[in-house]
Structures are given as C-alpha cells and as structure tokens.
C-alpha positions as CSV (number, residue, x, y, z in Angstrom):
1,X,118.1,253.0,80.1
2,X,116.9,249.3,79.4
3,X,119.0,246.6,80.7
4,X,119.4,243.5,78.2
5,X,117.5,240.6,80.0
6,X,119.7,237.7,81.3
7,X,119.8,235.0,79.1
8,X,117.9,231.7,80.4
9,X,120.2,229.5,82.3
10,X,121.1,226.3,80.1
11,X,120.7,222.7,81.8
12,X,122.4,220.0,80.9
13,X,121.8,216.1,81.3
14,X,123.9,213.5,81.8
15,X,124.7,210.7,79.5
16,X,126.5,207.2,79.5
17,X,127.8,205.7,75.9
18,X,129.5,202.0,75.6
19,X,131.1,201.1,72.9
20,X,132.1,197.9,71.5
21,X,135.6,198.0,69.5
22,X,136.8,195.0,67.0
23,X,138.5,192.6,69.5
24,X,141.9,193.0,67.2
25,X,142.2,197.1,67.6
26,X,146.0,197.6,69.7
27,X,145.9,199.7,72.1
28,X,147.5,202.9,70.7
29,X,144.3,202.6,67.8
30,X,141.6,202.5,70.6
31,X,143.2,205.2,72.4
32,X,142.9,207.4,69.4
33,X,139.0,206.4,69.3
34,X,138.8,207.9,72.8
35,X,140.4,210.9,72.2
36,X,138.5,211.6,69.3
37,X,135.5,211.0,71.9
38,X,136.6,213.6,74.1
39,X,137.1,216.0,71.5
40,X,133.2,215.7,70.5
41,X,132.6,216.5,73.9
42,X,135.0,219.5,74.4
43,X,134.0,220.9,71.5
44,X,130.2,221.0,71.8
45,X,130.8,222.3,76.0
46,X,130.2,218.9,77.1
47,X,132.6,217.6,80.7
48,X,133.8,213.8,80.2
49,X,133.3,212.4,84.0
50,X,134.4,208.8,83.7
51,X,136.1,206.9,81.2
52,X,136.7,203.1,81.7
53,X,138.2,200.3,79.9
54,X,136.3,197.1,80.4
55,X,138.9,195.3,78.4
56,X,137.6,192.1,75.5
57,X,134.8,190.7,76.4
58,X,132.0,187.6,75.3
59,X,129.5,189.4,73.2
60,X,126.0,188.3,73.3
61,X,125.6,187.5,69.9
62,X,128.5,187.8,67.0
63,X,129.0,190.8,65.2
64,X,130.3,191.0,62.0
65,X,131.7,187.1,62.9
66,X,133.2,188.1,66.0
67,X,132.6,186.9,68.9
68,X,134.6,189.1,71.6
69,X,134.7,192.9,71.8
70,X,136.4,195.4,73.2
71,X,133.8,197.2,75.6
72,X,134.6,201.1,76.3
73,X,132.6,202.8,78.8
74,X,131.9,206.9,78.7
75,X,129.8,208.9,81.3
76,X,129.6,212.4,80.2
77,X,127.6,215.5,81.1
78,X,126.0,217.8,77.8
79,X,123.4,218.7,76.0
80,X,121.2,217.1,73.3
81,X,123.2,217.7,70.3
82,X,126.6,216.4,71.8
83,X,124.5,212.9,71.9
84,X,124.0,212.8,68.0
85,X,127.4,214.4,67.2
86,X,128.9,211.9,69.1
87,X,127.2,208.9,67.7
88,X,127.8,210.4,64.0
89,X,131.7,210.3,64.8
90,X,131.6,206.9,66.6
91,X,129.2,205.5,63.4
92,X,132.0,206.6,61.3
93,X,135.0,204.8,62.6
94,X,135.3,201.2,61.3
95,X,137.0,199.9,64.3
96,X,133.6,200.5,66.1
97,X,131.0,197.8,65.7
98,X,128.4,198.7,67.9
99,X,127.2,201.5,70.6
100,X,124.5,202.4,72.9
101,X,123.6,206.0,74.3
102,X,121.6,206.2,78.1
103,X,120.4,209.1,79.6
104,X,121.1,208.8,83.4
105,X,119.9,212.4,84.5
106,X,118.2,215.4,84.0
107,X,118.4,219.0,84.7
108,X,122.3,219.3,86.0
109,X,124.0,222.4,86.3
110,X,127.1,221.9,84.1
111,X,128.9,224.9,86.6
112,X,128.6,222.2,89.5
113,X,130.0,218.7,87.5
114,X,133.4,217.8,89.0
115,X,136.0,215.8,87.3
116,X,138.4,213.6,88.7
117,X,141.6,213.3,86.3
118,X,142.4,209.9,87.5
119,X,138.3,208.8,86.6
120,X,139.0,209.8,82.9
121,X,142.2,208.3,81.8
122,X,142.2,205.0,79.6
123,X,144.2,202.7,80.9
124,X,145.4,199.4,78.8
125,X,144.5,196.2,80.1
126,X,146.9,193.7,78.9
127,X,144.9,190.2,79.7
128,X,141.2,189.4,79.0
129,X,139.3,188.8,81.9
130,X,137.6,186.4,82.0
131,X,135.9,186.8,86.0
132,X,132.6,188.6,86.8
133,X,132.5,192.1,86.5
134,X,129.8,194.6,88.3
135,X,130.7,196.9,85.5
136,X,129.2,194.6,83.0
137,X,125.8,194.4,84.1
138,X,124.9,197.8,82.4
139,X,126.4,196.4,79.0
140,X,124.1,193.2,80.0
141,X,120.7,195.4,80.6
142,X,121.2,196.9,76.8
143,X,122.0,193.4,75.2
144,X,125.3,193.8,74.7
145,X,127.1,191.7,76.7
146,X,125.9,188.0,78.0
147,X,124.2,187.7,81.1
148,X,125.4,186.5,83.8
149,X,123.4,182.2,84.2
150,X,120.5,181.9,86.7
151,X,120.7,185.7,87.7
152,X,118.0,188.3,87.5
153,X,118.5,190.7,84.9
154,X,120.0,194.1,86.2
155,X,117.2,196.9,87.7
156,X,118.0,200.1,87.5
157,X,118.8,200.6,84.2
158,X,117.8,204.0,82.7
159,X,115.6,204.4,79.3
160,X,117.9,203.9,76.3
161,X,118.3,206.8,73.7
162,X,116.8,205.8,70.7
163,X,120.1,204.7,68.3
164,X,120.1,202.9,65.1
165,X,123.2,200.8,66.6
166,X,121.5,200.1,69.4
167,X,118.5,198.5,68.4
168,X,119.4,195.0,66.7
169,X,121.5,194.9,70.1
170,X,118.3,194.7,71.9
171,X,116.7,192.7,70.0
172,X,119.0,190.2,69.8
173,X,118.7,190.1,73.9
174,X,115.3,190.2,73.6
175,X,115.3,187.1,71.0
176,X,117.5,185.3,73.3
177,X,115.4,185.6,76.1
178,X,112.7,184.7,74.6
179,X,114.3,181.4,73.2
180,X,115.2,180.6,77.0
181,X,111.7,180.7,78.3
182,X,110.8,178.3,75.5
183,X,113.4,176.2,76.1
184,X,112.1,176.3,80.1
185,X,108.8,175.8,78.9
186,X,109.5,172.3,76.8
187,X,110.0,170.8,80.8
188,X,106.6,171.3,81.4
189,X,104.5,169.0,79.3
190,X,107.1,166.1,81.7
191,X,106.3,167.4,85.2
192,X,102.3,166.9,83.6
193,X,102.6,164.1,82.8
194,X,104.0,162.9,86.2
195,X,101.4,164.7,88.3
196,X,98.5,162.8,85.5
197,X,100.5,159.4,87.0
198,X,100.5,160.3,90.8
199,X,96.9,160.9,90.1
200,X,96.1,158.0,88.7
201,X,97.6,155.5,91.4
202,X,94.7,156.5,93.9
203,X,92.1,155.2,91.5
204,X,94.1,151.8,90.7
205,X,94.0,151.4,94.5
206,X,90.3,151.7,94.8
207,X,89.6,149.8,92.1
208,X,91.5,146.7,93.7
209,X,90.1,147.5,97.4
210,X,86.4,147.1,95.9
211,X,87.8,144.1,94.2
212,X,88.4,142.3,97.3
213,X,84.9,143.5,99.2
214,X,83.2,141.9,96.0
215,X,84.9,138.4,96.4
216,X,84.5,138.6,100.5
217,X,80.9,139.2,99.7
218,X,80.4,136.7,97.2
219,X,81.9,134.3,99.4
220,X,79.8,135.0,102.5
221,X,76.3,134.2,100.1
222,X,78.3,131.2,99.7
C-alpha cells in the first residue's frame, strides 16, 4: 500500500514592524492596539518574540500636525501573508499614523523560536524621554525618527518591505538629507574664496621684490 508523501516542511522568516501611535492615545487605548497585533499573529501561526514600548518620541517630520509619536516596536516570526494582514489591521486603526515592515531573516524553523514572556509584555512608560536611545536608531535608518546630530547614519539595517505607509517616511529622510548636504555645501564657495586670497599674496610679494631690483638697478646706471 502507498504511503501519502510528507508534506514539504514550511519556513518561516522573521519580521520587525514599528509603529508610530498619535502622541495623545492613554495607555489602556495603545494596549488594545497591541493586542489586536498579537491576535494577527496568533491567528495566522505567527510567534510574537519581542514587544517594546519606546514611549513619545520627536518625529522626523510632522504627521498629520504632530510633531511627537508614540513609537511601538514588534519583532515577530511568520510567514508572508501575516505581514500584509497585519499592516491591513494596523492601516485601519486611526490611532495609528504611520508603520514600517523589515524583514530581518530568512528560512527559520518556526518549531525552534523561543519566547520569553517577560520580552513580550507592554509596559507603560509614564515620562517622555527625552535621552538617547540605542533602540531608536532602527526607527532613525527608516526615517521615522530624527537622527541623532553629527552621527553616521545606522548600518545594518535590513531591506525594508515595500509598504504604502512607509514610503513618504523615507522620503521625507531622504529629502532631509539631502537638504543638509546642500546646506554643507553653501560653505564651500567661502573656504574658495580664502584659498583664491592665500594664493594671491605670493604674487603681490613678487611683484614688490622686482619693484625694488628695478629702482636698485636704475640707481646703479645712475
């Protein structure tokens, strides 16, 4: 008798998600967006790994005439259709005013993801901060948060998933960016025209020294 043939084994990847909430959602509001998170990811056999509150934040451009946000941070492990299920539900809830999807990795075994209970529990942070956060530096490599002054841009960061949230976020950082190089680049025309002067001041010199050789000269005929 036949046996049926094992069914292919299933790989999953793993996924980050931030999302940026209105900076006057309460607590007990955002905690309802989360769970509603989760229960995407439940349902569609997806594991939740890490779930962080970054608390409100400086966003790197306003949106809809805010300037903070809060920032929510997700690091799950699932399959391609839990990434556009879960960007439908998070488009849908008005509280959310902007998101970004990043694939980390590839080719995981969902039977060998652990989870840490403590890692995925969202914790209410009562004051803003207002110090440097590691953290933040992913949020800063998609454009959604400011970068930090006179620092290299983050490396590391993995290839964004293509979201129609996501993109005026990047190009806002990208706009930015490009404003600061031409701001750098006003300097230079000043630092020319100071090397042009330096320049110059050897040939005023020489001009005088054979100056002085002509009337020594002219004097000796004399």
């Amino acid at each position: 008798m036949a046996t049926a043939a094992a069914a292919p084994k299933r790989w999953a990847r793993e996924y980050e998600t931030i999302y940026i909430l209105r900076p006057d959602v309460d607590h007990d509001a955002a905690e309802k967006i989360v769970e509603r998170a989760k229960n995407v990811i439940t349902r569609l056999d997806g594991t939740l790994t890490k779930l962080d509150n970054w608390g409100k934040r400086k966003l790197a451009y306003p949106i809809q005439k805010n300037t903070r946000g809060i920032f929510v941070y997700l690091k799950y492990v699932g399959f391609g259709d839990l990434v556009a299920e879960l960007e439908r539900n998070l488009r849908l809830v008005d509280e959310v005013v902007r998101f970004q999807t990043v694939l980390l990795d590839e080719d995981l075994d969902p039977a060998s993801v652990t989870v840490d209970p403590e890692e995925v529990q969202y914790l209410e942070i009562e004051e803003e901060e207002e110090a440097e956060d590691t953290e933040l530096e992913r949020a800063r490599s998609l454009g959604m948060a400011p970068r930090a002054p006179r620092e290299p841009s983050p490396e590391g960061a993995g290839a964004p998933h293509v979201s129609a949230e996501a993109a005026p976020a990047a190009e806002a950082g990208a706009e930015a960016e490009t404003g600061a190089e031409a701001s750098t680049g006003a300097e230079t025309p000043k630092a020319a025209d100071t090397g042009t002067a330096d320049a110059d001041a050897p040939a005023d010199t020489a001009t005088a020294a054979d100056a002085a050789d002509e009337d020594a000269g002219t004097k000796e005929e004399s």
